[in-house]
C-alpha positions as YAML, in Angstrom:
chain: A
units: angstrom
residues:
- id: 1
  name: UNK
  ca: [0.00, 0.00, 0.00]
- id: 2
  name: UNK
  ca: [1.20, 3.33, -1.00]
- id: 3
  name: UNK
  ca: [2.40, 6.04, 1.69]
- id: 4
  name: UNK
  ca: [1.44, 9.47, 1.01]
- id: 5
  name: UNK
  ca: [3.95, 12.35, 1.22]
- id: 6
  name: UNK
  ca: [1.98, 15.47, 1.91]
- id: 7
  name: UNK
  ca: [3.73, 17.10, 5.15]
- id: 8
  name: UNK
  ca: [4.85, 20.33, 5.04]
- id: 9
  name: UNK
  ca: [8.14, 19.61, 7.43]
- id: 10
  name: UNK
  ca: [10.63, 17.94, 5.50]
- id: 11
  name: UNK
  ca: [14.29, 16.11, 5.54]
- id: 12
  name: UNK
  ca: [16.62, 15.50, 2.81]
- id: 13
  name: UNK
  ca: [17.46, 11.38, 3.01]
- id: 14
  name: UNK
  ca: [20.65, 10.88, 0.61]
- id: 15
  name: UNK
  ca: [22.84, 8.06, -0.70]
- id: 16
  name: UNK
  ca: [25.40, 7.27, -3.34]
- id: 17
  name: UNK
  ca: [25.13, 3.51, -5.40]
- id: 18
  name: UNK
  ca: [27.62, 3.03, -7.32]
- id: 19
  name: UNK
  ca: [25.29, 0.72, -10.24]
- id: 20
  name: UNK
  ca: [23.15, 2.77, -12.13]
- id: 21
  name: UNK
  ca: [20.84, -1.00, -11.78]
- id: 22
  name: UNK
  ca: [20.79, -0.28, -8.44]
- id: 23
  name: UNK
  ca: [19.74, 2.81, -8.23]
- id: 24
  name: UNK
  ca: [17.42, 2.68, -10.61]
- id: 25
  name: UNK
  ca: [15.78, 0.08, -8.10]
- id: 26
  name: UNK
  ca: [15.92, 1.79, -5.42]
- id: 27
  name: UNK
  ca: [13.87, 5.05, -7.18]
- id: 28
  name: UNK
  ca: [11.63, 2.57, -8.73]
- id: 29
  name: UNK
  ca: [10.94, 1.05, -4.96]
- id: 30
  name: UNK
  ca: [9.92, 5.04, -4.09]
- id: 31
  name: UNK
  ca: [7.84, 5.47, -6.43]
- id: 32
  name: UNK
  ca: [6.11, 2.61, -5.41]
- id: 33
  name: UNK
  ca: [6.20, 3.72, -1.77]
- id: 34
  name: UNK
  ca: [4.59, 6.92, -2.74]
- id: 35
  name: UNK
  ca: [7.44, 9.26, -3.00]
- id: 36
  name: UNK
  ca: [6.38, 11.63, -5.80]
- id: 37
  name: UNK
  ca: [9.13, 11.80, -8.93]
- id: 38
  name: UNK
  ca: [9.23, 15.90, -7.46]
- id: 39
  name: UNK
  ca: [11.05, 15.06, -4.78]
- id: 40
  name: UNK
  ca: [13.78, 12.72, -6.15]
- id: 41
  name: UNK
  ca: [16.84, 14.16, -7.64]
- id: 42
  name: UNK
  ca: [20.06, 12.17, -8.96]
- id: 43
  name: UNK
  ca: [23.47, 13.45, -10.21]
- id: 44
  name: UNK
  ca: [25.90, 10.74, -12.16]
- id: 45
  name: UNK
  ca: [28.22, 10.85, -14.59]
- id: 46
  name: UNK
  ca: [28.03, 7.52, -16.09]
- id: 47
  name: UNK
  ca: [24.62, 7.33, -17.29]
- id: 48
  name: UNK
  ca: [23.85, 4.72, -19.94]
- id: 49
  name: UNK
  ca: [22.25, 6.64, -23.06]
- id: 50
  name: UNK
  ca: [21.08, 5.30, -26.02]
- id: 51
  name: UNK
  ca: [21.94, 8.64, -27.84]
- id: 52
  name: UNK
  ca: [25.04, 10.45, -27.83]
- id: 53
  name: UNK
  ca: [25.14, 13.94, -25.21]
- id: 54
  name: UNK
  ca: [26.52, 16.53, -26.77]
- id: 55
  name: UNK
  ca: [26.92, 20.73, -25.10]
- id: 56
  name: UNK
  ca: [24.23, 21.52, -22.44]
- id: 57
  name: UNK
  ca: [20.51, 20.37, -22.95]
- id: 58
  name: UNK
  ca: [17.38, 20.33, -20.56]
- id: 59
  name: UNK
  ca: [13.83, 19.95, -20.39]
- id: 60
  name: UNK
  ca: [13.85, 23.74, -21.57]
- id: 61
  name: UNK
  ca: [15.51, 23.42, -24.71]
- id: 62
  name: UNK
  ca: [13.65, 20.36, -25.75]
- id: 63
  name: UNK
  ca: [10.48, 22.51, -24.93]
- id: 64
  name: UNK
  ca: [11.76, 25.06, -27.34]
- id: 65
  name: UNK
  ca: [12.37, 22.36, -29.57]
- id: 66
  name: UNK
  ca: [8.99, 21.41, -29.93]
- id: 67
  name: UNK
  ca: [9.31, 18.13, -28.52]
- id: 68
  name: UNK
  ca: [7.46, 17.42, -25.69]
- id: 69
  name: UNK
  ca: [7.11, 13.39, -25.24]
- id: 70
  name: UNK
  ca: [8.43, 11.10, -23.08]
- id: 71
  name: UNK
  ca: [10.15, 9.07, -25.70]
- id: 72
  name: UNK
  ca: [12.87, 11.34, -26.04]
- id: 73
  name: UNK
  ca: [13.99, 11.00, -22.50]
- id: 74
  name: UNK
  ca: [14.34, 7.56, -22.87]
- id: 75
  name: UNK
  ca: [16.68, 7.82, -25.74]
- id: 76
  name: UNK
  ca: [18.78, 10.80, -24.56]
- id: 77
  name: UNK
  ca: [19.05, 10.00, -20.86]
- id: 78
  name: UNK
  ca: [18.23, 6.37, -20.81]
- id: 79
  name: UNK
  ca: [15.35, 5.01, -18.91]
- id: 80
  name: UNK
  ca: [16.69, 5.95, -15.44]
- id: 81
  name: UNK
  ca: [16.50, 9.52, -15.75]
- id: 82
  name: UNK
  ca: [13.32, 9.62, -17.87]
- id: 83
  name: UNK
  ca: [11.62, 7.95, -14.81]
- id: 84
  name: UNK
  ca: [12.26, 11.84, -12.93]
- id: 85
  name: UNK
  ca: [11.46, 15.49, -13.77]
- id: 86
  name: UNK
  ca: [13.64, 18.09, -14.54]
- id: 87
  name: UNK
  ca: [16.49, 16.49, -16.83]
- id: 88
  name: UNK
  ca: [19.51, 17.99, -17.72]
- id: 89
  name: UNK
  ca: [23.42, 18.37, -18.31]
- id: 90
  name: UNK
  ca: [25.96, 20.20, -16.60]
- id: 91
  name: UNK
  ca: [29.66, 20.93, -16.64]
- id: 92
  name: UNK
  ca: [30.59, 20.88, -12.39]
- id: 93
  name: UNK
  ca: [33.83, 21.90, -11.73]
- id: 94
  name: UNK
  ca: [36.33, 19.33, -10.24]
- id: 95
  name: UNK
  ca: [33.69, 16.71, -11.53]
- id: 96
  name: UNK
  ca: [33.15, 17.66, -15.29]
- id: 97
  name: UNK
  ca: [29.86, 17.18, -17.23]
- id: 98
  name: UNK
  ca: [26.97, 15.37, -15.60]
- id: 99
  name: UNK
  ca: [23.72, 14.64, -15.97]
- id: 100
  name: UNK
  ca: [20.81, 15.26, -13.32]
- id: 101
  name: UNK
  ca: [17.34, 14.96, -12.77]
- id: 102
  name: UNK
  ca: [14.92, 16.32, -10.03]
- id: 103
  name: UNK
  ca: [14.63, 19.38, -8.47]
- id: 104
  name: UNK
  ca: [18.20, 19.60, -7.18]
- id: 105
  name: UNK
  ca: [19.29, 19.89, -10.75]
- id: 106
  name: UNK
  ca: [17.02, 22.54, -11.50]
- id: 107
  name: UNK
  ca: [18.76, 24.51, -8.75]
- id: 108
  name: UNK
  ca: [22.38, 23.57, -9.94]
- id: 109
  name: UNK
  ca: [21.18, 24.44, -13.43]
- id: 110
  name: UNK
  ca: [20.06, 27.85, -12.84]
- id: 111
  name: UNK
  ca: [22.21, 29.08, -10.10]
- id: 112
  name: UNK
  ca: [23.51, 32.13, -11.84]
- id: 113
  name: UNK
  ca: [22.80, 34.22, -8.69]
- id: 114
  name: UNK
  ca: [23.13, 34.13, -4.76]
- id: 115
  name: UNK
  ca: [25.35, 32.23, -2.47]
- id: 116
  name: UNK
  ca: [24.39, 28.70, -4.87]
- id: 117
  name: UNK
  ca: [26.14, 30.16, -7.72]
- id: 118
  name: UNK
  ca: [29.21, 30.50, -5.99]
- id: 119
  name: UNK
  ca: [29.33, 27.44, -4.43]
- id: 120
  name: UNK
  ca: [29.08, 25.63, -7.36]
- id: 121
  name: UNK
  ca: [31.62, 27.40, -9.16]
- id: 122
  name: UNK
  ca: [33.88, 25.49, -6.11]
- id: 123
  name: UNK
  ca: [32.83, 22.29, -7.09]
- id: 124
  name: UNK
  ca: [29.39, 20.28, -6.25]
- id: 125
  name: UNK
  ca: [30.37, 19.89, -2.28]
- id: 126
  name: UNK
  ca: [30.59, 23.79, -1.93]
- id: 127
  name: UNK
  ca: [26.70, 23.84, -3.77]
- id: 128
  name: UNK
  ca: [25.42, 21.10, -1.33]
- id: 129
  name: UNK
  ca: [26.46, 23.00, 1.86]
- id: 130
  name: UNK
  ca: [25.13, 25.74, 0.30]
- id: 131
  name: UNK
  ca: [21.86, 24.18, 0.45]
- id: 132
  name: UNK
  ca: [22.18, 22.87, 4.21]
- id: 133
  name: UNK
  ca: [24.08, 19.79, 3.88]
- id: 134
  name: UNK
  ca: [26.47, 18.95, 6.22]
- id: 135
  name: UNK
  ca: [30.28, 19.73, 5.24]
- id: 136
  name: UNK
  ca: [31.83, 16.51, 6.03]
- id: 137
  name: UNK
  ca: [29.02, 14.84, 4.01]
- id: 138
  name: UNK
  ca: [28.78, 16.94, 0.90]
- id: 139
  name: UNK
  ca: [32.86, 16.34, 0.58]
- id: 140
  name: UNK
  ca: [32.03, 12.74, 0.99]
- id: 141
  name: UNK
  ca: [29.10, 12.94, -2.10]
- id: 142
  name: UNK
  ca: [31.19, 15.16, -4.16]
- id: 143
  name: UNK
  ca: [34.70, 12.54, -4.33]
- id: 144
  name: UNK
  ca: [31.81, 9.72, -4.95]
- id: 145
  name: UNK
  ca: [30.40, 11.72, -7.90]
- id: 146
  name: UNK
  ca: [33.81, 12.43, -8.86]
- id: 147
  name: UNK
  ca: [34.23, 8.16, -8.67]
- id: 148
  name: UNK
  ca: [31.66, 7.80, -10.89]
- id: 149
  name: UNK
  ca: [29.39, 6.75, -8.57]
- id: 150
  name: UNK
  ca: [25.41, 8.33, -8.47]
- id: 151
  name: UNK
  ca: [23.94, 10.39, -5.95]
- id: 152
  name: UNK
  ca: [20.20, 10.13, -4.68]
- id: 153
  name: UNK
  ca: [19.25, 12.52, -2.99]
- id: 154
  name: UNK
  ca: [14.94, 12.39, -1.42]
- id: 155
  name: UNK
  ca: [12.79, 14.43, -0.19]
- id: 156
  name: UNK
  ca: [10.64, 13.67, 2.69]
- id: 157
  name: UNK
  ca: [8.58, 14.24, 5.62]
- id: 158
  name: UNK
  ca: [10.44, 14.26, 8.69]
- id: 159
  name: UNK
  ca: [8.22, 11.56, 10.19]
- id: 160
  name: UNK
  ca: [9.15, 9.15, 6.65]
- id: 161
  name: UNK
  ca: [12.77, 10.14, 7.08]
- id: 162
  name: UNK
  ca: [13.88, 7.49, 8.81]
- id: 163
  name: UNK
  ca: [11.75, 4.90, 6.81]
- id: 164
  name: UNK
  ca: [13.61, 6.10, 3.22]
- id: 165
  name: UNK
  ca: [17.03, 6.11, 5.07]
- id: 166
  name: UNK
  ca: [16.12, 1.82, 5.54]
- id: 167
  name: UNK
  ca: [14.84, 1.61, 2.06]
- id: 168
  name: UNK
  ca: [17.59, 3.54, 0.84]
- id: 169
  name: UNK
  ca: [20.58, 1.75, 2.44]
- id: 170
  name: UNK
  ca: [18.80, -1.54, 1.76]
- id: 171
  name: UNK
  ca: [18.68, -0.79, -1.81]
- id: 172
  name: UNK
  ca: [22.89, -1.01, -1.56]
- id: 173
  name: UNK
  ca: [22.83, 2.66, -1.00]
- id: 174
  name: UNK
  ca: [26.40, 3.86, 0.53]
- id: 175
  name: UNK
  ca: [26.87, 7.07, 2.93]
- id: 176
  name: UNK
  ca: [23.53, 7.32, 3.65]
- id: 177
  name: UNK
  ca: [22.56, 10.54, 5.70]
- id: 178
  name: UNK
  ca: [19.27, 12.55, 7.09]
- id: 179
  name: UNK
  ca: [20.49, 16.37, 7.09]
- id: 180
  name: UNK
  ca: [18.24, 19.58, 6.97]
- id: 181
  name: UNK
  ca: [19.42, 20.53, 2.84]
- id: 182
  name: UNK
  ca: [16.52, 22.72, 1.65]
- id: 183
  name: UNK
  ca: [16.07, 22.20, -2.10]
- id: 184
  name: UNK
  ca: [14.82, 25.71, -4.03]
- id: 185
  name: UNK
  ca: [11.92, 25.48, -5.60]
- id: 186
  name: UNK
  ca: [9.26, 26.94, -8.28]
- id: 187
  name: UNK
  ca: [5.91, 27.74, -5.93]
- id: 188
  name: UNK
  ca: [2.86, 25.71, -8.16]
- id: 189
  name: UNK
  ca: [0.11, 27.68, -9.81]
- id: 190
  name: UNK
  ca: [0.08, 31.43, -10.65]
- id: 191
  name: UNK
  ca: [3.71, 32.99, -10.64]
- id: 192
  name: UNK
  ca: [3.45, 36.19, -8.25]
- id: 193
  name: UNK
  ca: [6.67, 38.01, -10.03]
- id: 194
  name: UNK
  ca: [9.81, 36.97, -11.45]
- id: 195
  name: UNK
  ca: [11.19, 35.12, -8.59]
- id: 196
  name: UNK
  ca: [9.06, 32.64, -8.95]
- id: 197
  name: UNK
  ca: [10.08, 31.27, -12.52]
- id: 198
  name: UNK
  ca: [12.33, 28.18, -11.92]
- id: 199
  name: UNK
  ca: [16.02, 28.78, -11.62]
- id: 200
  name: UNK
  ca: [16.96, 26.81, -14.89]
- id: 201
  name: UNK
  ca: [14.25, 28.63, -16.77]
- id: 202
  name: UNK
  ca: [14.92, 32.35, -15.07]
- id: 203
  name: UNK
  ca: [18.52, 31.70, -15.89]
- id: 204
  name: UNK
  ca: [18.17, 32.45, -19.28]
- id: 205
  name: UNK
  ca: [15.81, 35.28, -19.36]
- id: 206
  name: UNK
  ca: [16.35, 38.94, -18.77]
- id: 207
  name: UNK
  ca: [14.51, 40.99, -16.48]
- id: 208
  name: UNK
  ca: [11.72, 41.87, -19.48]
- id: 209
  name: UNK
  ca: [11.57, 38.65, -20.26]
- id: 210
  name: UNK
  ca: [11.22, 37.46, -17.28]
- id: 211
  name: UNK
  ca: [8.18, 39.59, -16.84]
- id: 212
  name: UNK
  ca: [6.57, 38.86, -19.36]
- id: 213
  name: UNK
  ca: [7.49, 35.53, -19.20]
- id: 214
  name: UNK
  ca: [5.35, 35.25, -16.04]
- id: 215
  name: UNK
  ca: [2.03, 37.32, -17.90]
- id: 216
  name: UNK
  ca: [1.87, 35.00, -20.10]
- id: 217
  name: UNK
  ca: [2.60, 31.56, -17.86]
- id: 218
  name: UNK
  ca: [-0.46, 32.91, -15.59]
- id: 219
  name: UNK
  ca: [-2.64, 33.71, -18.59]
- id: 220
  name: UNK
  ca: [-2.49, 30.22, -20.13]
- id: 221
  name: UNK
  ca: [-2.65, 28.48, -16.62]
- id: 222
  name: UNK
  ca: [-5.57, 30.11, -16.34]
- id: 223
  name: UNK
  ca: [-7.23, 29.10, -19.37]
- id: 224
  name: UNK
  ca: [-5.96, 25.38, -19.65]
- id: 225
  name: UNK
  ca: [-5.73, 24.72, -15.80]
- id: 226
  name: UNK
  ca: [-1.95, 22.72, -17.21]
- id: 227
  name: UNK
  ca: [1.16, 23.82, -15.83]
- id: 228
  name: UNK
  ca: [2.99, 21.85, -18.43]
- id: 229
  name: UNK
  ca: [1.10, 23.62, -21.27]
- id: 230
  name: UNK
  ca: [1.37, 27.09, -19.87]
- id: 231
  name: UNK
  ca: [5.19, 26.36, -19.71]
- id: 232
  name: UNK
  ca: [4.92, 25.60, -23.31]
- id: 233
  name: UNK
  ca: [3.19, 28.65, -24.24]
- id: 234
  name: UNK
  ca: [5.15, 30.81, -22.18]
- id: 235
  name: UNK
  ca: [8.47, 29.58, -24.12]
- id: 236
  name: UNK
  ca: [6.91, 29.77, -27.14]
- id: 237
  name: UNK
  ca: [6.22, 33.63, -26.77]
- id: 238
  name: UNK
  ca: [9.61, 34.38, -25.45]
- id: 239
  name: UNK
  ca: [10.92, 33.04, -28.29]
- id: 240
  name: UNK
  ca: [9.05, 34.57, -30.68]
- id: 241
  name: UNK
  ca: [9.67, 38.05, -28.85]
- id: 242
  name: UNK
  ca: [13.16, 38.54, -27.77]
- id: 243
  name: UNK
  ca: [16.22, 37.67, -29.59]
- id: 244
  name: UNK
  ca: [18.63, 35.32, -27.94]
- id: 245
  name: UNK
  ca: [22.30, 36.88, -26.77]
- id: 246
  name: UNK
  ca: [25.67, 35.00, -27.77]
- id: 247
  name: UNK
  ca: [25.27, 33.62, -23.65]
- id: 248
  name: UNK
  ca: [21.95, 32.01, -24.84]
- id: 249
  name: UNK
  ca: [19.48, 34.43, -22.46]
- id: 250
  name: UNK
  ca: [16.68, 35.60, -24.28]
- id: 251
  name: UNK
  ca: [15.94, 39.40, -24.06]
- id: 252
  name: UNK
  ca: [18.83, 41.44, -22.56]
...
């Protein structure tokens, strides 16, 4: 029987595996626990794709593309990461170019601002503390990633921490922890302002895009009720309105 996740009070439960077989199992066995695919996030460098990765691509720019189905996941990031939200690649220094999936890559993907940004510019430990994990712990996850191994990373309830730790560690997850890391996040439904675009999709806008940007994402969630498709037509304005600057960011 399926747990549900709906407390407001949450923990961070982490892990490294070092098979991407495992750890596909073990986000399979949360899913079927009841952990929604929001709150899982995974960083690896040795994912198996069926398609080559080449420069930086995420759910954003396959939006723009016009591509919107499920199918391409599954080709481009293999089947583990299509099974989460939020794909994408990144170059981390110390660590080089890896992919990610959840909402922690959507932070390390836009953080072009804020204490995040420079954190991450010292390597994917510095980013983690930045976020409330614990130092000894994020130098620990960082040398893993470096390894080759994968990091899972959950988020929880407090009272369900301790349960996902088991599940975790049973799974053959290694350096399993509980710490207080608070994961950034896009509020759902209407946008009040700028601040409330995603980082990896306010990284690339300027401030008049940006507002505009959110006029049209509320407009469209209003009529269709679908965050997904007001996403889309958001996108699809911006890039029809603003030209793109050699840095990629539409507008400035």
């Amino acid at each position: 029987m399926s747990t549900t996740f709906a407390q407001p009070a949450t923990k961070c439960v982490s892990a490294t595996f070092k098979e991407e077989a495992k750890v596909k199992e073990a986000i399979e066995r949360l899913l079927n626990r009841g952990v929604p695919k929001e709150n899982i996030s995974i960083i690896g460098r040795n994912f198996q794709s069926e398609a080559r990765i080449s420069g930086f691509i995420t759910k954003k720019d396959i939006i723009l593309d016009g591509v919107t189905t499920g199918a391409l996941y599954g080709s481009v990031f293999g089947s583990l990461l299509s099974l989460l939200t939020g794909v994408g690649v990144l170059f981390i220094p110390f660590i080089g170019v890896v992919a990610a999936a959840g909402p922690l890559a959507a932070a390390l993907l836009g953080a072009t601002s804020g204490a995040l940004y420079g954190a991450l510019g010292a390597g994917l430990g510095s980013a983690l503390i930045s976020l409330g994990m614990p130092q000894d712990k994020a130098a620990i996850y960082q040398t893993r990633v470096q390894a080759g191994e994968f990091l899972l990373v959950v988020e929880v309830p407090e009272d369900k921490a301790g349960e996902i730790f088991l599940l975790l560690q049973s799974a053959g997850g290694q350096e399993a922890a509980i710490t207080e890391m608070q994961i950034p996040r896009q509020p759902e439904g209407q946008l009040s302002g700028p601040e409330d675009i995603s980082p990896e999709v306010r990284a690339d806008l300027s401030e008049a895009a940006q507002s505009k940007f959110v006029e049209v994402y509320n407009e469209a969630l209003k009529e269709s009720n679908d965050e997904k498709n007001a996403l889309i037509k958001a996108w699809e304005h911006i890039k029809s309105l603003f030209q793109r600057d050699d840095k990629g960011v539409y507008g400035s």
